[in-house]
ZADO-1210 file (C-alpha; in nm, 4 decimals, padded with zeros to 6 digits):
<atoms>
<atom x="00.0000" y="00.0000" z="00.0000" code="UNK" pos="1"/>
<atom x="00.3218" y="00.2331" z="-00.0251" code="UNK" pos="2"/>
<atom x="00.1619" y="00.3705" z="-00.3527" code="UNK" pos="3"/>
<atom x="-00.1401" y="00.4300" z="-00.1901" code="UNK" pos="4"/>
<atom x="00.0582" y="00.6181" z="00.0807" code="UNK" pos="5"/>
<atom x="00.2816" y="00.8368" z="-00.1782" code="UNK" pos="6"/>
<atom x="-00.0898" y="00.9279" z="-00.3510" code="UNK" pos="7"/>
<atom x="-00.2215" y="01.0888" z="-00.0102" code="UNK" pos="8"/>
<atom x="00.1369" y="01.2360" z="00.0421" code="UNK" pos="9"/>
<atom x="00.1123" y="01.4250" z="-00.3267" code="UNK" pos="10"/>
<atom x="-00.2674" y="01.5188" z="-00.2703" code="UNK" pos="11"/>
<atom x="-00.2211" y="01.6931" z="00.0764" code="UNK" pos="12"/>
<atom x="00.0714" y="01.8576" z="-00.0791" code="UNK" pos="13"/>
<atom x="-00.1344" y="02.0219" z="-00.3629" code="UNK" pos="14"/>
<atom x="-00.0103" y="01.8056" z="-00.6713" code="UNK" pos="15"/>
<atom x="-00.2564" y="01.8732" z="-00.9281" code="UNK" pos="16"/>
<atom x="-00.1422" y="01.6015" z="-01.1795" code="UNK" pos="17"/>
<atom x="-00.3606" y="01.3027" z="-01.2892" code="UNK" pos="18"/>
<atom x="-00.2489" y="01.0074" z="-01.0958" code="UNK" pos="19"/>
<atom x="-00.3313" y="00.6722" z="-01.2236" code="UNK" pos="20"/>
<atom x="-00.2748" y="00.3371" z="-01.0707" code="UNK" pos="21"/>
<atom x="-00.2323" y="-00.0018" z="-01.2521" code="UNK" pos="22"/>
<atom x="-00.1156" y="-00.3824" z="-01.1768" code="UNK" pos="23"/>
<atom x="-00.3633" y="-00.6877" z="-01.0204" code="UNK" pos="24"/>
<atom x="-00.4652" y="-00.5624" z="-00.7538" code="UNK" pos="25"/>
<atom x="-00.5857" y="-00.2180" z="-00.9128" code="UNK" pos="26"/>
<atom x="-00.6955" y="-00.3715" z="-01.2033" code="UNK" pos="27"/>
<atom x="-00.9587" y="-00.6272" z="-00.9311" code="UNK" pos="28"/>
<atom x="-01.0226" y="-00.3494" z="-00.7242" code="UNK" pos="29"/>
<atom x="-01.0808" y="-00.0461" z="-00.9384" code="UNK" pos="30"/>
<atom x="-01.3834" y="00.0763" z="-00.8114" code="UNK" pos="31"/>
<atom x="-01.3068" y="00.0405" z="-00.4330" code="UNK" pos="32"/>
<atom x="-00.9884" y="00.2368" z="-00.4872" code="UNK" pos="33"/>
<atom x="-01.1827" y="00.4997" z="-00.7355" code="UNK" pos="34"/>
<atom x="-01.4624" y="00.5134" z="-00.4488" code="UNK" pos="35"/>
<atom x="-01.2649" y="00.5892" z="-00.1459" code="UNK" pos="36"/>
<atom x="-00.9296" y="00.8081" z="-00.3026" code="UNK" pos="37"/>
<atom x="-01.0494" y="01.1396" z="-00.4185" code="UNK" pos="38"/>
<atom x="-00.7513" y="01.1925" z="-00.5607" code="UNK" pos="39"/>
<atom x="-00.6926" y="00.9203" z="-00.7624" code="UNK" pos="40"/>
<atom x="-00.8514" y="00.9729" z="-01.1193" code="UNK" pos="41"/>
<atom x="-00.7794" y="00.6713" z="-01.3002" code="UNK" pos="42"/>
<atom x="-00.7102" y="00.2618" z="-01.3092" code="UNK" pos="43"/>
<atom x="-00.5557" y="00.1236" z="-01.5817" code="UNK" pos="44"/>
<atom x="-00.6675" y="-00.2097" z="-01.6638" code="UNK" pos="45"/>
<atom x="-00.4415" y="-00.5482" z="-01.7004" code="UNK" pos="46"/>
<atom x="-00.1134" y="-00.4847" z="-01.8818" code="UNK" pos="47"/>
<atom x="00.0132" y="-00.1162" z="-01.8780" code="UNK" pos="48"/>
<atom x="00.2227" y="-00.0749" z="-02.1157" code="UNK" pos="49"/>
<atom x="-00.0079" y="00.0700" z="-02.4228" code="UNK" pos="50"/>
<atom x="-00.3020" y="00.2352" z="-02.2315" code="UNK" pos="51"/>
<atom x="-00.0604" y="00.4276" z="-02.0201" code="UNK" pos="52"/>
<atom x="00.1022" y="00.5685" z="-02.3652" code="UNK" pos="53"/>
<atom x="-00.2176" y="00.6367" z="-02.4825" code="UNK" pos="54"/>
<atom x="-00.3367" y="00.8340" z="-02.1346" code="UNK" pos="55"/>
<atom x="-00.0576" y="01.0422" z="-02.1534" code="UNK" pos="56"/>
<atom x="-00.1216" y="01.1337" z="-02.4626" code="UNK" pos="57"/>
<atom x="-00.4927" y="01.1793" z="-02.4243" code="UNK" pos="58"/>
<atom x="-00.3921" y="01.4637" z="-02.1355" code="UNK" pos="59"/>
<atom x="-00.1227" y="01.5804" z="-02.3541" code="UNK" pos="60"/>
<atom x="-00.3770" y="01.6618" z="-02.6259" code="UNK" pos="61"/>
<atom x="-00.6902" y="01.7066" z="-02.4119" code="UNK" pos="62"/>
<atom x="-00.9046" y="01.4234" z="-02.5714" code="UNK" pos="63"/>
<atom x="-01.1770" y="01.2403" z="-02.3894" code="UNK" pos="64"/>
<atom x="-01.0473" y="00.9539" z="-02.1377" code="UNK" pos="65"/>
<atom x="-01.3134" y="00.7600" z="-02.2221" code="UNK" pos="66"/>
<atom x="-01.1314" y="00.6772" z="-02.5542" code="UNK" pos="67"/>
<atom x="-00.8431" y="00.5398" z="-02.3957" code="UNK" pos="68"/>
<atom x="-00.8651" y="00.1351" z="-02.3677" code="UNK" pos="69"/>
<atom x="-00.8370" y="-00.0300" z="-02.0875" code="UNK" pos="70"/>
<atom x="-00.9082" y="00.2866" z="-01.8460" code="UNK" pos="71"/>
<atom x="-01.1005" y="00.2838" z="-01.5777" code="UNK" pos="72"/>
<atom x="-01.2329" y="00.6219" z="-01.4330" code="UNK" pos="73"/>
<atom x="-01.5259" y="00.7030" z="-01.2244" code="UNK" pos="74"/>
<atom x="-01.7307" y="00.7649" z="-01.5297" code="UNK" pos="75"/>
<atom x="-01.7078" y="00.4048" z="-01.6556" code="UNK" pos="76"/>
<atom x="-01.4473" y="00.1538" z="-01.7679" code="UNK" pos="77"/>
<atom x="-01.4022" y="00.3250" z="-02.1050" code="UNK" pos="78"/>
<atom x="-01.3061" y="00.0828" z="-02.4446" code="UNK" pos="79"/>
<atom x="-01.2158" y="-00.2905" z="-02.3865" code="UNK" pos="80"/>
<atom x="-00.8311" y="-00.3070" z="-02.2983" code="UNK" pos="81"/>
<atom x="-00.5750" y="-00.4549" z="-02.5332" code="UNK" pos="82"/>
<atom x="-00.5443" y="-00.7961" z="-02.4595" code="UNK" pos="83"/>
<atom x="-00.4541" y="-00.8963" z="-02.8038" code="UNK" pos="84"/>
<atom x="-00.1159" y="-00.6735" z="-02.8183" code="UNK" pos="85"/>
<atom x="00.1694" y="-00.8405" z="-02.6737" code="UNK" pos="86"/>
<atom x="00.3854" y="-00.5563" z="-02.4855" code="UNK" pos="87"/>
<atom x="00.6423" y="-00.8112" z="-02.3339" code="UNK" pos="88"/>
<atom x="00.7017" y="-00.9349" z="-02.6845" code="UNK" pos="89"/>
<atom x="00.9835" y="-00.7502" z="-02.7894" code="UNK" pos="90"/>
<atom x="01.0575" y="-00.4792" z="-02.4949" code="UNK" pos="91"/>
<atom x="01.2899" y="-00.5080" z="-02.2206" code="UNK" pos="92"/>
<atom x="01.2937" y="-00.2830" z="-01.9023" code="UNK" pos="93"/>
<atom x="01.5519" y="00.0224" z="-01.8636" code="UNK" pos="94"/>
<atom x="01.7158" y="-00.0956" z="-01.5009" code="UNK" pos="95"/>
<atom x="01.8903" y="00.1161" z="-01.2741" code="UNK" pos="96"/>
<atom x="02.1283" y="-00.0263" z="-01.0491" code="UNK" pos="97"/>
<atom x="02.1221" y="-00.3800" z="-00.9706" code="UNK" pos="98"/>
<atom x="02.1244" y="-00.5744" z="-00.6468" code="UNK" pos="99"/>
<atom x="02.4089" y="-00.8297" z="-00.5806" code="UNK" pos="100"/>
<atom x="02.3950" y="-01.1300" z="-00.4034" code="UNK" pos="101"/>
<atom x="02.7470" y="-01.2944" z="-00.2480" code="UNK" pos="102"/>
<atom x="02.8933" y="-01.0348" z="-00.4202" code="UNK" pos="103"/>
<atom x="02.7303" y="-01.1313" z="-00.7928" code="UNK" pos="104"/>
<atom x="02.4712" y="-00.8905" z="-00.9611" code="UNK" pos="105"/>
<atom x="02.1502" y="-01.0370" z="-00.9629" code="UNK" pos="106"/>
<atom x="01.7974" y="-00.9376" z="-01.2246" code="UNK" pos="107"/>
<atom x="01.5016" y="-01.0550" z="-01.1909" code="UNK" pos="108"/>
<atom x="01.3675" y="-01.1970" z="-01.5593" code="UNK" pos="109"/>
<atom x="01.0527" y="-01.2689" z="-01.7165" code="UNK" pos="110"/>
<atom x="00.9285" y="-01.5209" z="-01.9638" code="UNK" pos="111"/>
<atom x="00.5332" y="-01.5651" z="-01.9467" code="UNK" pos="112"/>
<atom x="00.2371" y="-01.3683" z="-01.7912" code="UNK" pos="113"/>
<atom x="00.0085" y="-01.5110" z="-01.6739" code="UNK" pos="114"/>
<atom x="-00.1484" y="-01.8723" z="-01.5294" code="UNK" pos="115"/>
<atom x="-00.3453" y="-02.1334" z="-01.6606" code="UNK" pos="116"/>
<atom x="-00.4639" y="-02.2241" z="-01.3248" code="UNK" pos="117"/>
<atom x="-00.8096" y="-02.1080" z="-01.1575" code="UNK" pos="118"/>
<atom x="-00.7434" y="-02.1536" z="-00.8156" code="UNK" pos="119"/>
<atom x="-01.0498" y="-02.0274" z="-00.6230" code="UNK" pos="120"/>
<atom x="-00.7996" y="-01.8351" z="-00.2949" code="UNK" pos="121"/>
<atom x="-00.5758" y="-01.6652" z="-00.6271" code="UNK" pos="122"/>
<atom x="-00.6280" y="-01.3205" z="-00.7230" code="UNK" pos="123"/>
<atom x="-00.3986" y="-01.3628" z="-01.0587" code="UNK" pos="124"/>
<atom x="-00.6642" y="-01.6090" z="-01.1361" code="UNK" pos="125"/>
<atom x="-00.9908" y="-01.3738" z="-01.1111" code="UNK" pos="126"/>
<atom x="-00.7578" y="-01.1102" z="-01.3135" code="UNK" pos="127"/>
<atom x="-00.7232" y="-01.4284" z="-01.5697" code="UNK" pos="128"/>
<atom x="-01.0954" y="-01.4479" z="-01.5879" code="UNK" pos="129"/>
<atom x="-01.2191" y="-01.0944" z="-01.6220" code="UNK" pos="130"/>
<atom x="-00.8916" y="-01.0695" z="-01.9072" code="UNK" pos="131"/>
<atom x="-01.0877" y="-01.3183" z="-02.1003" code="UNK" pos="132"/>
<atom x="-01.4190" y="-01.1396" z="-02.0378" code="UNK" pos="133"/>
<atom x="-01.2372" y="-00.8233" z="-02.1411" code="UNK" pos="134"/>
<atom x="-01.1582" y="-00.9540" z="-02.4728" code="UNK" pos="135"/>
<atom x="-01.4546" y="-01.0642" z="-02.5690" code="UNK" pos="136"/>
<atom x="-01.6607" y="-00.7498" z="-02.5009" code="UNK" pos="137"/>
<atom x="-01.3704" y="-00.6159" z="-02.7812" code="UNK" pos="138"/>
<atom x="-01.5497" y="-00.8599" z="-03.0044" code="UNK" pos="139"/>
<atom x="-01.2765" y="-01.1160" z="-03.0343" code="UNK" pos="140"/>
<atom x="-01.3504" y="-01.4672" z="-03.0496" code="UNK" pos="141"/>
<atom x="-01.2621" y="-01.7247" z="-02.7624" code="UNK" pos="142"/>
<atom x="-01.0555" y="-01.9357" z="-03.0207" code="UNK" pos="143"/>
<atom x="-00.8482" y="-01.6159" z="-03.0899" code="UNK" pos="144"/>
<atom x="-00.8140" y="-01.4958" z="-02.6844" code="UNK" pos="145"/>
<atom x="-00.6653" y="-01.9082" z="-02.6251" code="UNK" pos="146"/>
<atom x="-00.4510" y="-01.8535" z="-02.9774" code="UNK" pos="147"/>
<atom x="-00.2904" y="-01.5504" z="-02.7968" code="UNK" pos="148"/>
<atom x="-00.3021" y="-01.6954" z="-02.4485" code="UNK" pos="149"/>
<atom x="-00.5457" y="-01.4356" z="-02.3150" code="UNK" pos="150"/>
<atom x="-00.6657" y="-01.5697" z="-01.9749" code="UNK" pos="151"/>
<atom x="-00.3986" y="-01.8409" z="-01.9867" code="UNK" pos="152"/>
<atom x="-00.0026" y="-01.8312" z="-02.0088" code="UNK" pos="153"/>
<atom x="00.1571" y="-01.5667" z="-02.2677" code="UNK" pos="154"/>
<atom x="00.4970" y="-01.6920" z="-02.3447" code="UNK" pos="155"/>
<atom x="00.7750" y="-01.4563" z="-02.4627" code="UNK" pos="156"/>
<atom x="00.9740" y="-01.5184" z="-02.7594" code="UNK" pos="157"/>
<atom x="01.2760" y="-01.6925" z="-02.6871" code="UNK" pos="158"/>
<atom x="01.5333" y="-01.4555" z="-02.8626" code="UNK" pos="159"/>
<atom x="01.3686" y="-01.1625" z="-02.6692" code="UNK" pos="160"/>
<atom x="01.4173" y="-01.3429" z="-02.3998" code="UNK" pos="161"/>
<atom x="01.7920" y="-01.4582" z="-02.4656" code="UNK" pos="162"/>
<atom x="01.8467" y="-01.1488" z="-02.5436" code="UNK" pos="163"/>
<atom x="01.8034" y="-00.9358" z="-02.2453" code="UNK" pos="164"/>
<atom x="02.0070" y="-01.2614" z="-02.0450" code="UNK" pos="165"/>
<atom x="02.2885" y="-01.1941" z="-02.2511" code="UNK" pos="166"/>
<atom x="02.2723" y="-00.8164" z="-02.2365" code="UNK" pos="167"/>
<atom x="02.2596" y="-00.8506" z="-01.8710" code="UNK" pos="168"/>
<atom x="02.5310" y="-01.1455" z="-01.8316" code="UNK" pos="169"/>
<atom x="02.7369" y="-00.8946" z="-02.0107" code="UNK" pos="170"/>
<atom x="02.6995" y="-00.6141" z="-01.7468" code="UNK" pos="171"/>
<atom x="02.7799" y="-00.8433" z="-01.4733" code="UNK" pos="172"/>
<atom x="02.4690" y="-01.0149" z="-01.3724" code="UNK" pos="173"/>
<atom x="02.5071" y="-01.3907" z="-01.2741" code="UNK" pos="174"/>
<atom x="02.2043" y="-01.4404" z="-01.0932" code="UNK" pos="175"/>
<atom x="01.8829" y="-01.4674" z="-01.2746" code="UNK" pos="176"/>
<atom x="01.5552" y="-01.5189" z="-01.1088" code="UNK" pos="177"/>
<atom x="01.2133" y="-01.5651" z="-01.2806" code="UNK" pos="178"/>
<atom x="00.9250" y="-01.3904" z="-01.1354" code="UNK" pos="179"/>
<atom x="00.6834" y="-01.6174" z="-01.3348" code="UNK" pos="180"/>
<atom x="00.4204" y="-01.8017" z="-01.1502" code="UNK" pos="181"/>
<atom x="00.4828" y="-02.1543" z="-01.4084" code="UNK" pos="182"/>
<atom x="00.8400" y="-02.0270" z="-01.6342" code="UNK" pos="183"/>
<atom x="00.8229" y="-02.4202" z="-01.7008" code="UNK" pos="184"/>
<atom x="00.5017" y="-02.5355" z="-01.9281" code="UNK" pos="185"/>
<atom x="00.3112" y="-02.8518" z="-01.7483" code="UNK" pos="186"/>
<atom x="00.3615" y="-03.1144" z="-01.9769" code="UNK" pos="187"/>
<atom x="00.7223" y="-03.2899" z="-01.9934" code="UNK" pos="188"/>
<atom x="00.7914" y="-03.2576" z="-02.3472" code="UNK" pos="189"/>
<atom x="00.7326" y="-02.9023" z="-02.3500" code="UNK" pos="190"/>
<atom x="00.9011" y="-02.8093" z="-02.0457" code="UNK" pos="191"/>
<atom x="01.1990" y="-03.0388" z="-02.2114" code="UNK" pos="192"/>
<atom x="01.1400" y="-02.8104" z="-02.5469" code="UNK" pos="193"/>
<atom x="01.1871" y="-02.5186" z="-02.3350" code="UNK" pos="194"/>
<atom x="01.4989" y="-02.5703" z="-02.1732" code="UNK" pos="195"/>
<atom x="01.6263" y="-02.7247" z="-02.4645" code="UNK" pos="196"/>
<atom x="01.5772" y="-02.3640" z="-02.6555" code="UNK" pos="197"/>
<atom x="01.6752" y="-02.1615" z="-02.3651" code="UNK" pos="198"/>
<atom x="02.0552" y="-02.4302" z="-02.3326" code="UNK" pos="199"/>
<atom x="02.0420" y="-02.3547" z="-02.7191" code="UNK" pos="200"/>
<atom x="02.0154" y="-01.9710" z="-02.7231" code="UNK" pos="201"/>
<atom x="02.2582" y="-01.8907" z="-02.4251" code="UNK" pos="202"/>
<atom x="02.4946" y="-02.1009" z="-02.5881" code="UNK" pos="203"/>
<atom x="02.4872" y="-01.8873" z="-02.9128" code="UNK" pos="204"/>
<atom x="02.5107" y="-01.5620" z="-02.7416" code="UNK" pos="205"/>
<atom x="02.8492" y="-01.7185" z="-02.5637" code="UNK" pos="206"/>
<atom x="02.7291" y="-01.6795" z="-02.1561" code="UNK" pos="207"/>
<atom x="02.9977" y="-01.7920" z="-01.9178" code="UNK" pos="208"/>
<atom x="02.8213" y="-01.9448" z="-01.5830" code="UNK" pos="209"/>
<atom x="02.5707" y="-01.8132" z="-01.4239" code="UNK" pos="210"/>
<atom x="02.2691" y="-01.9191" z="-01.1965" code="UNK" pos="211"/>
<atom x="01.8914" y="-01.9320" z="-01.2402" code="UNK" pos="212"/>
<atom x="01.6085" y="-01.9420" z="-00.9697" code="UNK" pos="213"/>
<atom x="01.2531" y="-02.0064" z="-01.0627" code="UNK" pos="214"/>
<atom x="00.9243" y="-02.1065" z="-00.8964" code="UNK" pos="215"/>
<atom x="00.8154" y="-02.5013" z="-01.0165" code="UNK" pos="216"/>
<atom x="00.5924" y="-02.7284" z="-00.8583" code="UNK" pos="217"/>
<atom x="00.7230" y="-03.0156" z="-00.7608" code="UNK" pos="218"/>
<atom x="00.5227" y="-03.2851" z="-00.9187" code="UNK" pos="219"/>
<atom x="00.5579" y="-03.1817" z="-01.2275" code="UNK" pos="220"/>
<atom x="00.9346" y="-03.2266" z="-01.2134" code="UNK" pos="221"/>
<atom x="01.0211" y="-03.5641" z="-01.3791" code="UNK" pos="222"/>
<atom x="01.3224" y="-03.7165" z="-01.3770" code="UNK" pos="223"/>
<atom x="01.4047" y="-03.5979" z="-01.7661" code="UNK" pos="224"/>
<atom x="01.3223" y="-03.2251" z="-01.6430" code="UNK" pos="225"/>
<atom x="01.5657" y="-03.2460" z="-01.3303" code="UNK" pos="226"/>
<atom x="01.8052" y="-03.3609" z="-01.5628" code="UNK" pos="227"/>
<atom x="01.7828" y="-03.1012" z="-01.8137" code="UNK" pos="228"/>
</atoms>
């Protein structure tokens, strides 16, 4: 709730800005948070990365908010949000400094978004849900949504994804840890597919040793996987 905090902090200090807030938990609990903070003005819905362009434009220009997708404001929830684009396709993030760990830099990396799970306690999997529901009020088909992985897992391209390792490896960082909820897909052969691409790519770009953390679940690990 530190966000929350630094809004109240900017409103009693007379900040006249629009302030916007984004992620799960805003995206879930948009009206609550547009109900009780006067001073926030917006939600953005699911993934940020185009409606917040396209708000900052919109005040830029003065055009209505209502035109921007995905935005939430008290009004209403505006024009379905992207789901179809892909933003983690092909973009990396601009880091800062990084943190070390036993003296090695350490990044945190991403591969999917997402879950393919509907657990009934999980808040990614309600987000999952109204995704799905999102694109379909844009008119898209559900064979199109699963083709894309809306509501489901979105994997990223591999080379992206090599990519940004090796850029990283380069500047020092020999700890990589995925954030994803499932980095490794279900099924053995695909997980073994995956690895097998990943082993393949790092190898091309010419990475000297490093170390990966992930989150798995354990019964899905076979005996090939571990090995791999």
């Amino acid at each position: 709730f530190l966000p929350l905090a630094l809004g109240e902090l900017l409103a009693k200090r007379g900040f006249s800005g629009h302030i916007t807030a984004g992620g799960p938990f805003a995206t879930l609990a948009r009206d609550w948070l547009l109900g009780r903070y006067p001073w926030l003005e917006s939600v953005v819905r699911f993934a940020g990365e185009a409606p917040l362009v396209a708000l900052v434009s919109a005040l830029r220009n003065g055009t209505a908010l209502d035109q921007v997708a995905g935005l939430t404001t008290r009004q209403c929830d505006g024009r379905p949000a992207p789901v179809l684009d892909q933003p983690m396709n092909d973009r990396c993030p601009i880091r800062g400094e990084r943190p070390r760990l036993l003296r090695k830099g350490v990044a945190h990396v991403m591969a999917t978004r997402g879950c393919a799970g509907r657990c009934s306690y999980c808040g990614p999997a309600a987000l999952q849900s109204q995704e799905l529901e999102e694109g379909l009020r844009a008119g898209a088909s559900r064979a199109e949504l699963g083709a894309a992985g809306v509501g489901g897992v979105r994997r990223r391209p591999m080379d992206a994804l090599c990519d940004e390792m090796a850029t990283l490896w380069r500047g020092g960082t020999r700890y990589f840890y995925f954030v994803d909820e499932h980095v490794l897909p279900y099924q053995e052969p695909a997980a073994l597919e995956f690895l097998r691409r990943l082993e393949e790519g790092l190898r091309r770009r010419k990475l000297g040793r490093f170390g990966i953390g992930c989150m798995l679940r354990s019964e899905r690990l076979t005996a090939r996987v571990v090995e791999e």
